[in-house]
C-alpha positions in Angstrom: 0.0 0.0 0.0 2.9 2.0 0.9 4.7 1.7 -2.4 0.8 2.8 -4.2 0.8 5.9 -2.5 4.5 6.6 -3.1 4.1 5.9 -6.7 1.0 8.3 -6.9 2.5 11.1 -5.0 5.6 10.8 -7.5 3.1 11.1 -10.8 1.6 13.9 -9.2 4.4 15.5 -8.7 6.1 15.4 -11.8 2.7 16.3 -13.4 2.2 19.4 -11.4 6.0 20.2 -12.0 5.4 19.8 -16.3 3.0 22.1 -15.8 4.7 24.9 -14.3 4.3 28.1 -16.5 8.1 29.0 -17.3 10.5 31.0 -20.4 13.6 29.6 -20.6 15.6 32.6 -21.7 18.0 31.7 -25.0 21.3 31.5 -24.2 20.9 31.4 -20.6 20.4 29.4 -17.2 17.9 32.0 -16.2 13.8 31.5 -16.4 10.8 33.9 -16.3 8.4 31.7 -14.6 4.5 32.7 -13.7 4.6 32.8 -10.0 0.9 33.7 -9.2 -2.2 35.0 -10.7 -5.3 36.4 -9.5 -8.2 39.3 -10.0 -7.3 42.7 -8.9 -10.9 43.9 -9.1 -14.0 42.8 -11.2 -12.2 43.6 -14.8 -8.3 43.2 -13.8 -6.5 39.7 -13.8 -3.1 40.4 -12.9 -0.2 37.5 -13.7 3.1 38.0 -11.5 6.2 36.4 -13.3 9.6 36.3 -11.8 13.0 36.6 -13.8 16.0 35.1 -12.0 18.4 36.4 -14.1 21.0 38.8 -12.5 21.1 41.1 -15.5 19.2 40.3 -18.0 15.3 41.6 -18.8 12.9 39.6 -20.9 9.5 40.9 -22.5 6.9 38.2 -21.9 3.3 37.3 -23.3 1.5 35.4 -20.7 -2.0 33.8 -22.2 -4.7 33.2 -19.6 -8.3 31.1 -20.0 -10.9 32.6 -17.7 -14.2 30.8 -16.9 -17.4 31.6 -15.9 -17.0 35.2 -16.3 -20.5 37.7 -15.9 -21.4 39.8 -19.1 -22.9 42.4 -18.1 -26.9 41.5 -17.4 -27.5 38.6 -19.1 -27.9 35.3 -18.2 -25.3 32.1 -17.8 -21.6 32.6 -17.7 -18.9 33.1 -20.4 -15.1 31.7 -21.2 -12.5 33.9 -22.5 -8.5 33.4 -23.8 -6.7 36.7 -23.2 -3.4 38.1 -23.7 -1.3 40.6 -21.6 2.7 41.3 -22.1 5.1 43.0 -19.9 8.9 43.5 -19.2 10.3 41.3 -17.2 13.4 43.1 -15.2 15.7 40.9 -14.2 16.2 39.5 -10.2 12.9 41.0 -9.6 8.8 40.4 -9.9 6.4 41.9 -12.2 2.9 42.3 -12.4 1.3 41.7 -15.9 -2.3 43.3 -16.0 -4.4 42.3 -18.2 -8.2 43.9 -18.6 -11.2 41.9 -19.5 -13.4 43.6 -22.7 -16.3 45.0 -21.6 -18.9 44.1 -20.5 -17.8 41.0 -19.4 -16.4 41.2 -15.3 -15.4 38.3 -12.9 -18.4 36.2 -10.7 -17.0 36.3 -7.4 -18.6 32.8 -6.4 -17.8 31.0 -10.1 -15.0 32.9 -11.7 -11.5 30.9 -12.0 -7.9 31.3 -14.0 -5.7 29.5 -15.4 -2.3 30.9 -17.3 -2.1 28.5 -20.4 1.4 29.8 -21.7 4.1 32.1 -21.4 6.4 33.1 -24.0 8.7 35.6 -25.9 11.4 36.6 -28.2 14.3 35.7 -25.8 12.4 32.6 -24.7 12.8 29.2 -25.9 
């Protein structure tokens, strides 16, 4: 039984850990990796990536997937795939905001992200 739950804990570790949201940057031993995410207010997700490199900055697209957002009155709840980029300065964090199109807004009880992707032109 032991060597079941071992072997499970393992997989899902190495799953969660191919998951992970990171930009290799070419050339380098450095990464911009997606460290959190969240809504700032009803139309704001914000996406904080960290660069680990000493000296060197990195402009990033992060992609999102946002469910069961509220547009404006009507009825049910929407999916939507955004974009947002930002510089990432090196040894540091940033905050990549990115605003939902109106009229759509986040439903506190229902809404959820996920960051699908990070890239950019010094990433591999």
């Amino acid at each position: 039984m032991k060597k079941i739950a071992l072997i499970l804990l393992a997989f899902l570790g190495f799953f969660s850990v191919s998951n992970a949201q990171v930009c290799k940057i070419s050339g380098e031993n450095d990464n911009v990796e997606v460290m959190n995410y969240y809504f700032e207010d009803e139309t704001t997700v914000v996406v904080v990536v960290s660069n680990d490199s000493k000296d060197i900055s990195a402009n990033v697209t992060v992609e999102v997937s946002i469910s069961k957002l509220k547009k404006g009155n009507a009825y049910g709840t929407y999916d939507l795939s955004l974009a947002g980029k930002g510089r990432a300065m090196p040894n540091q964090d940033t905050q990549i905001k990115i605003k939902l199109p109106s009229p759509y807004r986040q439903d506190p009880a229902a809404s959820s992200i996920k960051v699908t992707k990070i890239s950019g032109s010094n990433c591999l």
